[in-house]
N, C-alpha and C positions, 0 to 999 in steps of 0.2 A: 953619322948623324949630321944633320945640315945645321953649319951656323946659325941662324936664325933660330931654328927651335933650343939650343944652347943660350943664348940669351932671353929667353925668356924666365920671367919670374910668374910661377904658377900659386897664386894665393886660394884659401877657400873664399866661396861667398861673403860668409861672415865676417873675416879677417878683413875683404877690402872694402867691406861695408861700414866696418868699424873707422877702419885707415881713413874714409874720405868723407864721413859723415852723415852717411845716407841708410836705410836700412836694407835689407837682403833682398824684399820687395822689389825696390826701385833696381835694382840692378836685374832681378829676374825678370822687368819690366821691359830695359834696357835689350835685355839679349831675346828676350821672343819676339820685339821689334826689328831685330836684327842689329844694331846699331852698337852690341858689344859680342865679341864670341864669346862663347864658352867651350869648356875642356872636360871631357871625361876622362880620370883616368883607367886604365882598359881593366876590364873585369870587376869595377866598380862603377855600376851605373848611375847611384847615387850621389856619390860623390864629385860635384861640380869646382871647379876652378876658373879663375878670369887671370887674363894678363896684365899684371901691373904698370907696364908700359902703355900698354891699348889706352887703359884709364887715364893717365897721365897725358896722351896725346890725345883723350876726347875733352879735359879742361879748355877755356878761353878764357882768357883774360876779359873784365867790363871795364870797359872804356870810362875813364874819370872825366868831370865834367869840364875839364881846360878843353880833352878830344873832342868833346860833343860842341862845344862851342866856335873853335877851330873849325870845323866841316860845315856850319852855316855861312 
């Protein structure tokens, strides 16, 4: 098994929907834009999962208004 898929944390829809505020919607939004993957587990076609890290690394930080002032 490759590293990489070992670190992965495989959540449902709902669960990381719940986790980050958003509904299951926007995340199924997310992934037919292509801009999060999704998971099937195998022999469960229904059954979708996202990776907790993927989400975590599509956050940005918004700039407080000291940065916005500083760049004028």
């Amino acid at each position: 098994m490759p590293i990489a898929s070992r670190s992965r944390r495989l959540v449902p829809l709902a669960e990381a929907a719940d986790y980050y505020g958003v509904c299951t919607k926007t995340l199924r939004r997310r992934i037919s834009e292509g801009s999060l993957t999704a998971y099937r587990l195998p022999g469960a076609s229904r059954l979708i999962r996202v990776d907790v890290a993927e989400l975590d690394a599509a956050l940005a930080p918004i700039p407080n208004g000291a940065v916005m002032r500083d760049a004028v």
